[in-house]
C-alpha positions in Angstrom: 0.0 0.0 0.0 2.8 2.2 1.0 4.4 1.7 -2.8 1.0 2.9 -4.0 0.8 5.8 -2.0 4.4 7.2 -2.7 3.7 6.9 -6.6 -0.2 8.7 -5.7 1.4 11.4 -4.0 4.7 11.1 -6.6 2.3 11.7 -9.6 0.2 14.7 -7.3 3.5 16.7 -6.8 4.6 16.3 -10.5 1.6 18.0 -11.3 1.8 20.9 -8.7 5.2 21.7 -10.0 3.5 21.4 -13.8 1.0 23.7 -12.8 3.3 26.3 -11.1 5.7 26.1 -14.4 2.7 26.8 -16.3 1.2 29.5 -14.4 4.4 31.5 -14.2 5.6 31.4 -17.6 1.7 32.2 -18.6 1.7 35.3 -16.3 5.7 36.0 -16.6 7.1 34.7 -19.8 10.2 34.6 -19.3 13.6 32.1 -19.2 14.3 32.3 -15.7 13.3 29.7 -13.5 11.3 31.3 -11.2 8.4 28.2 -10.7 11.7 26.1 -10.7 13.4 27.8 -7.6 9.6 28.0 -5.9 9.3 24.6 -6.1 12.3 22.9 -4.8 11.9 26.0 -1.9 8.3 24.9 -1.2 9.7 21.1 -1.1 12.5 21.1 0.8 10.5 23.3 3.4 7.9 20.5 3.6 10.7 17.9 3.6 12.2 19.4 6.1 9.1 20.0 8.6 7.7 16.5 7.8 11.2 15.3 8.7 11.7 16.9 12.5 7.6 16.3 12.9 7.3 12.9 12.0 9.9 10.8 14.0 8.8 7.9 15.1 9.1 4.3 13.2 5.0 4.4 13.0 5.4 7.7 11.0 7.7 6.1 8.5 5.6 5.5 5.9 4.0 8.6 5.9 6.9 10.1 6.0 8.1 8.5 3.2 4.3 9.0 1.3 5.3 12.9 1.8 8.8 13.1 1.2 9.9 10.4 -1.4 6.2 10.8 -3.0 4.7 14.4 -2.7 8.5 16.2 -2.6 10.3 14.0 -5.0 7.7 14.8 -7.6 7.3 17.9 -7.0 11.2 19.3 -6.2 14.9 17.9 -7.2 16.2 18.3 -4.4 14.1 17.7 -1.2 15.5 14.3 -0.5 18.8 15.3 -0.9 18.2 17.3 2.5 15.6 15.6 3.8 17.7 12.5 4.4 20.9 14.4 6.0 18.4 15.5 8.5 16.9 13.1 9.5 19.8 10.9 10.4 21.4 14.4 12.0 18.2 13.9 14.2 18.9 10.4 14.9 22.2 11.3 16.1 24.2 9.9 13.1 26.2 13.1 12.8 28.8 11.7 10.6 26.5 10.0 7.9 24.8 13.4 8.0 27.4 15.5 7.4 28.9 13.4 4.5 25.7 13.4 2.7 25.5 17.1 2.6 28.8 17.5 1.4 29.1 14.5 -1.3 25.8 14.7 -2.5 25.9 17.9 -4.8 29.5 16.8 -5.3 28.5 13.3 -7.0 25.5 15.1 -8.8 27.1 17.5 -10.4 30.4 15.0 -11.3 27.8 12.5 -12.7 25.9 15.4 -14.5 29.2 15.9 -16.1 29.9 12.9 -16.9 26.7 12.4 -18.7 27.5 15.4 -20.9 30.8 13.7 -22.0 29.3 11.1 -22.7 26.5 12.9 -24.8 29.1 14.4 -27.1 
């Protein structure tokens, strides 16, 4: 049920972020990223609150309904904290602090590396 519920709310936060790419670049045409930036704001705020609020193991799968589902549709990047802080919150400091700093790191060198490999 849980798997059914992460792609429900996965599919609900694709199309929030659809809907706010549309509305801004009806209002605002423009090339800047505006709805973009809102978007992964608005998700990593909600992954962050739904990560300090709901700590206990029977709030896991809701959690991860909210955060893996609902954020990682609508954001690219809301996990990518979310995760960090909850095991900071768990006390696993270390794991923590090297997923906030190897993260973007391996992104970015794999986003490269998939531009190389384009050419």
């Amino acid at each position: 049920m849980t798997l059914f519920l992460v792609s429900l709310f996965g599919a609900v936060g694709c199309v929030v972020r659809y809907l706010m790419e549309y509305s801004v670049r009806r209002n605002h045409p423009t090339n800047r990223p505006w709805a973009t930036v809102a978007a992964n704001a608005i998700g990593c705020g909600i992954a962050g609150y739904v990560a300090y609020r709901l700590l206990g193991s029977s709030d896991a799968h809701v959690r991860d309904i909210i955060i893996t589902g609902f954020c990682g549709g609508l954001t690219t990047f809301s996990s990518a904290f979310a995760i960090p802080a909850i095991l900071q919150r768990e006390h696993h400091w270390g794991y923590s602090l090297t997923l906030i700093i190897t993260t973007p790191l391996a992104c970015a060198a794999l986003f490269a590396a998939g531009v190389l490999l384009a050419r």
